[in-house]
C-alpha positions as a printed NumPy array, in Angstrom:
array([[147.655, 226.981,  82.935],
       [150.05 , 224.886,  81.696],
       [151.235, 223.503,  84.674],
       [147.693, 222.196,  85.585],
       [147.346, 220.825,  81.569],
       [150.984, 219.028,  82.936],
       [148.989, 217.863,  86.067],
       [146.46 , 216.871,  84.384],
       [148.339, 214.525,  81.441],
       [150.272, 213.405,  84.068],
       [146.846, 212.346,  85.703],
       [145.523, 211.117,  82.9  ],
       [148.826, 208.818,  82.714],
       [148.176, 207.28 ,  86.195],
       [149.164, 210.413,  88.464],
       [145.793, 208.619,  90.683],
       [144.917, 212.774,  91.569],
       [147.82 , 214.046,  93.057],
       [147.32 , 216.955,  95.852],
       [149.75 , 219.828,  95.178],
       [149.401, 223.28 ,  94.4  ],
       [151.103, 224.715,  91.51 ],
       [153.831, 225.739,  92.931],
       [154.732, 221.862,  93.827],
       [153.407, 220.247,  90.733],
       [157.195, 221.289,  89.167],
       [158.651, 219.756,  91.904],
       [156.589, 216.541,  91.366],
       [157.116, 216.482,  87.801],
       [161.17 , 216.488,  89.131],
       [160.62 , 213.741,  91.494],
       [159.11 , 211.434,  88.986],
       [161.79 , 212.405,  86.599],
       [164.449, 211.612,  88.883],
       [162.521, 208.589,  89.859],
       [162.037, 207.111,  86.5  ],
       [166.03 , 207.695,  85.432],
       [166.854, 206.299,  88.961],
       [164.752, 203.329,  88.866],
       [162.796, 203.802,  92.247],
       [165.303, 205.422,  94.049],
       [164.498, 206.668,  97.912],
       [163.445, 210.431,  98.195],
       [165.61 , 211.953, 101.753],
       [163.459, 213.402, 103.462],
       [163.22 , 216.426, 105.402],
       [163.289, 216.506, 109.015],
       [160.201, 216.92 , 111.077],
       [160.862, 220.694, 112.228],
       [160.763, 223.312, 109.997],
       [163.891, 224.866, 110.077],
       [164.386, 227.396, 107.894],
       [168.319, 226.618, 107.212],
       [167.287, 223.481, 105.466],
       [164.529, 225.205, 102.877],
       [167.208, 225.598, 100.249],
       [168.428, 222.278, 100.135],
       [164.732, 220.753,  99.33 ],
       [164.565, 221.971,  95.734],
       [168.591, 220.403,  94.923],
       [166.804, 217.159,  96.65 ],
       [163.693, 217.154,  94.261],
       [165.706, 217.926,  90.947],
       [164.571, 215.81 ,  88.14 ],
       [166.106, 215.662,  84.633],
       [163.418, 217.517,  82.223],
       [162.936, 214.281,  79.376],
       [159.858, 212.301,  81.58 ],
       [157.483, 214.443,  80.32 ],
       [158.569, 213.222,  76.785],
       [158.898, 209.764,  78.414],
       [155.34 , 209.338,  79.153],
       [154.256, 211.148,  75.707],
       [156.425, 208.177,  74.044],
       [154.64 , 205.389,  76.138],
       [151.047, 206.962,  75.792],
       [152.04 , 207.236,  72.001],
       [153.244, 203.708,  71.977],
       [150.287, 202.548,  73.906],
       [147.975, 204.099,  71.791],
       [150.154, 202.505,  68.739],
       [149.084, 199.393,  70.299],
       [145.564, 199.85 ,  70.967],
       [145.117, 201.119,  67.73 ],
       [147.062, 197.892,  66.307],
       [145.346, 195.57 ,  68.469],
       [141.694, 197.255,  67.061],
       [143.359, 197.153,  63.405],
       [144.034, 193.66 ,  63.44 ],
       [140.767, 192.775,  65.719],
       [138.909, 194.181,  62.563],
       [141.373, 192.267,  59.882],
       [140.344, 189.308,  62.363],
       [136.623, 189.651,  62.014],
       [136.964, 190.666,  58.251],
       [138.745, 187.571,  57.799],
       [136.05 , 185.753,  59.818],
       [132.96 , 186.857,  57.857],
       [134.992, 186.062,  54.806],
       [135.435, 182.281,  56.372],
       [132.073, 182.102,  57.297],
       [130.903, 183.423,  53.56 ],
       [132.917, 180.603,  51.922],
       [131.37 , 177.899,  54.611],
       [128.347, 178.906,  54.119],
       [129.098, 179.155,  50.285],
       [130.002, 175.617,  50.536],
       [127.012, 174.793,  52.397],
       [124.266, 176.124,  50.248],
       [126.007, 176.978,  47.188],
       [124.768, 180.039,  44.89 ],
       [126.03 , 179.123,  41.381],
       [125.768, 175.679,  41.542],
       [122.949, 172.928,  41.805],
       [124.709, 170.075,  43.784],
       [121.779, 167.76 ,  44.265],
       [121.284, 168.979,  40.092],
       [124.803, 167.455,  39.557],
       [124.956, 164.521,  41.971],
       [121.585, 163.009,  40.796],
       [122.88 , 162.709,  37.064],
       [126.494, 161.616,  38.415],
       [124.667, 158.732,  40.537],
       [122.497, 157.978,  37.463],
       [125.716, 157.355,  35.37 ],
       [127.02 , 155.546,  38.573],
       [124.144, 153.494,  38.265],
       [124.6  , 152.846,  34.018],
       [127.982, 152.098,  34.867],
       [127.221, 149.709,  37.329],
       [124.634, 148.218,  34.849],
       [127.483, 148.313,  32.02 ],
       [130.201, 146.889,  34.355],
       [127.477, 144.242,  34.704],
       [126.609, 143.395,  31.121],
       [130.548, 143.118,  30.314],
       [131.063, 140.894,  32.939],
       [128.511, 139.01 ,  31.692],
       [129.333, 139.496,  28.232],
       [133.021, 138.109,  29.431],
       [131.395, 135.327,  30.575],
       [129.882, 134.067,  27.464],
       [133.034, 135.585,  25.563],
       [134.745, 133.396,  27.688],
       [132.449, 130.156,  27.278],
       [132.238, 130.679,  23.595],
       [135.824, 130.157,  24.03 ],
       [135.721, 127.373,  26.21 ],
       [133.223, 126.019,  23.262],
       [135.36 , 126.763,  20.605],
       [138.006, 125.139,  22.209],
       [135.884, 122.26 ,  22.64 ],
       [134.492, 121.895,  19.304],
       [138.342, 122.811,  17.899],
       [139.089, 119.491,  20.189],
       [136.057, 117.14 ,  19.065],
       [136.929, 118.609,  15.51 ],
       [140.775, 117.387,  15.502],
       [139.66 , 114.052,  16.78 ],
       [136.958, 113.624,  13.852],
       [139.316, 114.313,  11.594],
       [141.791, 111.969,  13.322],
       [139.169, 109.522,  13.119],
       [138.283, 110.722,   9.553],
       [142.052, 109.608,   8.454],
       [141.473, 106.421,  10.106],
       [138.743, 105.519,   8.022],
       [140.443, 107.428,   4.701],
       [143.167, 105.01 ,   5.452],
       [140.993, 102.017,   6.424],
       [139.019, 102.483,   3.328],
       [142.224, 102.842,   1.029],
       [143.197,  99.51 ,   2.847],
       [139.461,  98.608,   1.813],
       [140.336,  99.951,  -1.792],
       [143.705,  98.076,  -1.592],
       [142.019,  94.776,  -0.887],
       [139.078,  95.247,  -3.344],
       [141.275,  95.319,  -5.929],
       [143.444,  92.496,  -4.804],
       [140.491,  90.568,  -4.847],
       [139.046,  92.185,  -7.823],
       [142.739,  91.003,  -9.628],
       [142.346,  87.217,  -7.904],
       [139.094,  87.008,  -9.305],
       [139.988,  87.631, -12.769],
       [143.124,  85.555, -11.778],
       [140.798,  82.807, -10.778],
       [138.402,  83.453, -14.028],
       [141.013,  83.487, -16.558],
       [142.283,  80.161, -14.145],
       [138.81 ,  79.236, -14.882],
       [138.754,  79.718, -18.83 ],
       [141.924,  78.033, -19.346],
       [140.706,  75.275, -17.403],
       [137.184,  75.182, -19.671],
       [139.752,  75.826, -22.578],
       [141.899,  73.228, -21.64 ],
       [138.383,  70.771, -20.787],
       [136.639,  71.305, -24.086],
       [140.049,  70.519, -25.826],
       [140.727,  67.603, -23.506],
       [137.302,  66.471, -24.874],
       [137.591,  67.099, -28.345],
       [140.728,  65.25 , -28.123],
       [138.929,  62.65 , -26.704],
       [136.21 ,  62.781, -29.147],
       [139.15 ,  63.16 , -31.856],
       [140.661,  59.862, -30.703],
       [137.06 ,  57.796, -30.046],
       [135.903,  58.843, -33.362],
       [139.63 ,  58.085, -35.183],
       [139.608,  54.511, -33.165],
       [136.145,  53.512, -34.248],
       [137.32 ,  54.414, -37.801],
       [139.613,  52.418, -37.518],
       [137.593,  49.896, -35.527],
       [135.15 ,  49.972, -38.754],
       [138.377,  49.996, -41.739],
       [140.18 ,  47.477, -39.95 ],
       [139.691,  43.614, -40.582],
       [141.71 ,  42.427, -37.751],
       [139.58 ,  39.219, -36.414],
       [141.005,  38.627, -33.082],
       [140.362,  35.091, -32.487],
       [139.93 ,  34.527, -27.937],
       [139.733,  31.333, -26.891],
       [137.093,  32.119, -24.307],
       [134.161,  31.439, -25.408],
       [132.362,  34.034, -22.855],
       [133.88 ,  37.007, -23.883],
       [132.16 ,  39.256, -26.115],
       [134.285,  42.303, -28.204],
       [131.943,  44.366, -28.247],
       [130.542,  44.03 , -24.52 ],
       [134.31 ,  44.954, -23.642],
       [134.653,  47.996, -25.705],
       [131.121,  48.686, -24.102],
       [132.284,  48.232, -20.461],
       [135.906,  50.427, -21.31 ],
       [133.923,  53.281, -22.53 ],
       [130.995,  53.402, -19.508],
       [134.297,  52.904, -17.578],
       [135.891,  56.177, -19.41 ],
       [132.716,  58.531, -19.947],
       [132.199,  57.386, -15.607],
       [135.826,  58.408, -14.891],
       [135.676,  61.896, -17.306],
       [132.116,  62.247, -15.722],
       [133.447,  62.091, -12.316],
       [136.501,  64.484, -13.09 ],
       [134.181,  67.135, -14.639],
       [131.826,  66.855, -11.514],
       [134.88 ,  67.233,  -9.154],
       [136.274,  70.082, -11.635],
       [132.545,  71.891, -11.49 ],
       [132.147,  71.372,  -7.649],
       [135.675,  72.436,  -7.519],
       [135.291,  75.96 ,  -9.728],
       [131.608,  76.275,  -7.953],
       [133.193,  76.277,  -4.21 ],
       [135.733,  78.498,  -5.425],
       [133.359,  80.771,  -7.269],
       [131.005,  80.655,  -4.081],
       [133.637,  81.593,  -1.407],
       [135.039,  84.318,  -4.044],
       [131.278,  85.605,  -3.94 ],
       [131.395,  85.768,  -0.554],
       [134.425,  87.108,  -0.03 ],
       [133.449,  89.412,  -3.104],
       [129.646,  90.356,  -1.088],
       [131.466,  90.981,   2.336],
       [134.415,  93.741,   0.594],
       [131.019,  95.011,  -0.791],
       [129.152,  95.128,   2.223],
       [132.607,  96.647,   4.422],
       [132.948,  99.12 ,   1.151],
       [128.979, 100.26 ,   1.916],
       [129.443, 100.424,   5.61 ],
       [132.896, 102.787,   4.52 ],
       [131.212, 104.689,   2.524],
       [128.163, 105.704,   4.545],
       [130.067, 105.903,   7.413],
       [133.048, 108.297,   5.133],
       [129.39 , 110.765,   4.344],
       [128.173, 110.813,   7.849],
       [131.409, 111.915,   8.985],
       [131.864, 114.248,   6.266],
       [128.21 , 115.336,   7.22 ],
       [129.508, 115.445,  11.065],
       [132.484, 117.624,   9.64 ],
       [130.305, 120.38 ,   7.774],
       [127.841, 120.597,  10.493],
       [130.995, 121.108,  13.037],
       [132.179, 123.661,  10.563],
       [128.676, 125.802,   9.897],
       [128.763, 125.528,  13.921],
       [132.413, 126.923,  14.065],
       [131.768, 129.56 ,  11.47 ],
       [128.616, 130.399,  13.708],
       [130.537, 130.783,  17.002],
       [132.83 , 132.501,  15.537],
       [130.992, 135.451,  13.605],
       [128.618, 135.237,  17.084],
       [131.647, 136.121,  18.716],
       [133.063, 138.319,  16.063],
       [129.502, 140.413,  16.599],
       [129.686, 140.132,  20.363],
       [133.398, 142.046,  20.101],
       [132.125, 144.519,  17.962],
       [129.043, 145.107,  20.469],
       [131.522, 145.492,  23.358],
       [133.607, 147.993,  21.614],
       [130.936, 149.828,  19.905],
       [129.201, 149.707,  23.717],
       [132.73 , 150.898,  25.316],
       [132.917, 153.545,  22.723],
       [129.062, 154.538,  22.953],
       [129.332, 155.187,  27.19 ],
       [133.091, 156.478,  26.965],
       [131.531, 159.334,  24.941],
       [128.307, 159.371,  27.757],
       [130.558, 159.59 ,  30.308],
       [133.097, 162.041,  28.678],
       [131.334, 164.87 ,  29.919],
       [130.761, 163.547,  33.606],
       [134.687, 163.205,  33.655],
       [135.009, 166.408,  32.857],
       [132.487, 168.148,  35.282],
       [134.147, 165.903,  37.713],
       [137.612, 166.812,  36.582],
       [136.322, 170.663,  37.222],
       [134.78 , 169.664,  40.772],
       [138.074, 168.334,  41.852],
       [140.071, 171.525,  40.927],
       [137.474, 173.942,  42.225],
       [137.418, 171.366,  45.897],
       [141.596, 171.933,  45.187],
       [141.225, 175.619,  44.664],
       [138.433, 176.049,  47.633],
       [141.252, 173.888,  49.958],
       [144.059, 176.061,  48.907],
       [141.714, 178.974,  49.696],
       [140.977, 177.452,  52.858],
       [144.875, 176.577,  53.775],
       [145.974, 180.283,  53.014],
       [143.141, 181.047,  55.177],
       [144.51 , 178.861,  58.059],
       [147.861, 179.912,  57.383],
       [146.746, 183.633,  57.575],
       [144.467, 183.158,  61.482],
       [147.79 , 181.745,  62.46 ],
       [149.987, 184.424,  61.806],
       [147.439, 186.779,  62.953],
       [147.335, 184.796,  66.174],
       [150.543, 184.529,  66.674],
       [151.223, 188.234,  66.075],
       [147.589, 188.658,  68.199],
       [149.632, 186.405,  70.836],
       [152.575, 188.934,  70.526],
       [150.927, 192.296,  71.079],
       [149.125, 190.493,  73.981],
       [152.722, 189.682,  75.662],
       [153.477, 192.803,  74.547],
       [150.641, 195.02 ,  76.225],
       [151.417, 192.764,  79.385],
       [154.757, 193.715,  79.49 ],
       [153.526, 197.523,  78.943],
       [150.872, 197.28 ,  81.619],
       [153.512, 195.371,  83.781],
       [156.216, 198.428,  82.87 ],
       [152.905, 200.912,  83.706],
       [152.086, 198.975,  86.922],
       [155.492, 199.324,  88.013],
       [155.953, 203.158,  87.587],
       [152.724, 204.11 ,  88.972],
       [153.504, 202.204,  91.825],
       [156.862, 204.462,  91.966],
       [154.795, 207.364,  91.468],
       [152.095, 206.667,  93.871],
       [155.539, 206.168,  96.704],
       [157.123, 209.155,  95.141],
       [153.526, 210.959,  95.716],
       [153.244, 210.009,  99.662],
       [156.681, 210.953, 100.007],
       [155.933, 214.211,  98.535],
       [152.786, 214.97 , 100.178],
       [154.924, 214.224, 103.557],
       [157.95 , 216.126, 102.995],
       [156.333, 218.98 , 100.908],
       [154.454, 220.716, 103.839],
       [157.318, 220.211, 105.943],
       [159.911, 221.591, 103.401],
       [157.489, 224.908, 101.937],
       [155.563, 225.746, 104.764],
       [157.983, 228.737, 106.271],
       [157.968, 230.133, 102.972],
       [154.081, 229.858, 102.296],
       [151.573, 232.387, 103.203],
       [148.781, 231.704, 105.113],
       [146.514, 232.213, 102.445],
       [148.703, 229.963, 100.531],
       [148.307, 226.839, 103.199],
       [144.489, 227.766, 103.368],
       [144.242, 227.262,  99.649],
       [146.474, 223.876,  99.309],
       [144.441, 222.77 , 102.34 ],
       [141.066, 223.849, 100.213],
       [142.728, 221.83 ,  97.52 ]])
């Protein structure tokens, strides 16, 4: 019994059946020994007629070492090694695979998470944003033409007061000549009283000397004797006086006229400084009115802008803390895409090692099967050889009952 468990491992192997009795099977367990350690080597065969000289020398032919037995057990151990490898790893493989397909599908309808829950409030703060990025760009806009109108009312106001100092100067040139001609016209009044002064003396002089002549006229008894007899005293004195009073008539007319032109262009002059110091002043107020407007318009723009600021920052503040939480559920879906990719790249990296070392066994078990191929090939030649030379070799030394049973066999 042993010998047929031998024949039949060594069937089970590849042996393809072999037909020997059990008396052979030894023999062919030699012969594949020999042929294994030998690599293939040609069996001599016996010669056609049994002779019964040549019987001994068929068993020193067919001697094998006594190792091939524990050759194949190796390779079916091996092979089985394998198989079970390949069937280890085939289940790591599809382990691995459900695993994959748990996390896609994961990823495609997520379990913990509400993505559409997420998104919609993430494109609603898109949206505010948008709307905020729109209202500070528009709120830079009029930041930026209050600016442009500060700038421009910061321009018209240094030309009004440019234009203010004009007139401050033009009216202290005003001021200047007012009182010139203020100080001429008391000039030409106290000209004026000295010359009344020096009239109503001049006359009282006069009237002084008339009055001290015709005294004298009246003490004096001077008879003046004129040989004309047409001439008349009196009638002289008479025509020298209406000569005087016409001659101190005509030089206080002329004087008058004189002081009356003067005092009339002085008036004029006097009415027009007037009139340019009116026209000064109201012009001085409606530029100082001009300037105080510009000012309460200036100190407008400026606490408009000054509120406008304050709105921006208190709005940049007020959506910075909105969106604070957004960032951060954003900040957590980046690291959990990071984590999911790393997942996914270890994942990767782990199908590729498992292919390659997939691809390995697979060269591996070709190589085997091409080792396998090869010695059953040598077996199945070692087996015709033996099936040729063994009736030739045992058949003077078997029974007939023997030769009936291997032929029953």
């Amino acid at each position: 019994m042993p010998s047929n468990s031998a024949a039949s491992m060594f069937g089970g192997a590849g042996g393809r059946g072999a037909k020997a009795s059990v008396s052979t099977l030894d023999g062919l367990r030699k012969v594949l020994g020999n042929q294994t350690e030998k690599d293939s080597a040609p069996i001599q065969k016996a010669s056609a007629k049994p002779v019964a000289s040549e019987a001994p020398s068929a068993p020193e032919t067919l001697v094998a070492p006594g190792d091939d037995k524990q050759t194949l057990r190796t390779l079916n151990n091996r092979l089985s090694g394998y198989l079970n490898r390949v069937k280890q790893l085939q289940e790591e493989n599809n382990d691995l695979q459900k695993e994959i397909d748990d996390i896609l599908a994961k990823r495609k309808v997520p379990e913990g998470r509400d993505w559409d829950g997420i998104l919609k409030p993430l494109d609603n703060l898109k949206k505010e944003i948008k709307d905020i990025t729109d209202d500070n760009a528009k709120l830079l806009l009029q930041i930026d033409n209050s600016k442009l109108a500060n700038e421009d009312f910061k321009n018209k106001l240094d030309d009004e007061n440019k234009a203010c100092k004009e007139l401050e100067k033009d009216l202290e040139d005003l001021k200047r000549a007012k009182e010139d001609t203020k100080l001429s016209c008391d000039q030409t009044r106290e000209e004026i009283k000295m010359v009344n002064d020096e009239l109503e003396r001049l006359k009282r002089e006069h009237k002084k000397e008339v009055d001290s002549l015709l005294e004298k006229i009246k003490d004096s008894d001077v008879t003046v004797e004129i040989k004309s007899q047409d001439n008349n005293l009196s009638d002289v004195i008479q025509s020298v006086r209406r000569h005087y009073d016409k001659v101190a008539e005509k030089n206080l007319k002329e004087a008058e006229e004189w002081y009356k032109e003067k005092f009339e262009t002085i008036k004029v002059e006097e009415a027009q400084n007037n009139e340019a110091l009116e026209s000064g002043k109201n012009e001085l107020k409606d530029l100082q009115k001009q300037k105080q407007t510009l000012e309460i318009q200036i100190q407008t723009k400026n606490n408009k802008l000054r509120t406008v600021e304050q709105t921006l920052r208190n709005i940049k503040m007020e959506y910075g803390h909105r969106l604070e939480p957004s960032n951060k559920i954003i900040l957590g879906l980046e690291q959990d895409l990071r984590d999911v990719r790393e997942q996914v790249e270890q994942q990767l990296d782990s199908n590729k090692n498992l292919l390659s070392v997939k691809m390995k066994l697979e060269k591996e078990l070709e190589q085997y099967q091409e080792l396998l191929s090869r010695l059953f090939d040598d077996v199945e030649s070692a087996e015709l050889s033996l099936t040729d030379a063994i009736p030739q070799v045992w058949s003077p030394l078997q029974t007939p009952l023997q030769q009936e049973t291997i032929a029953t066999k």
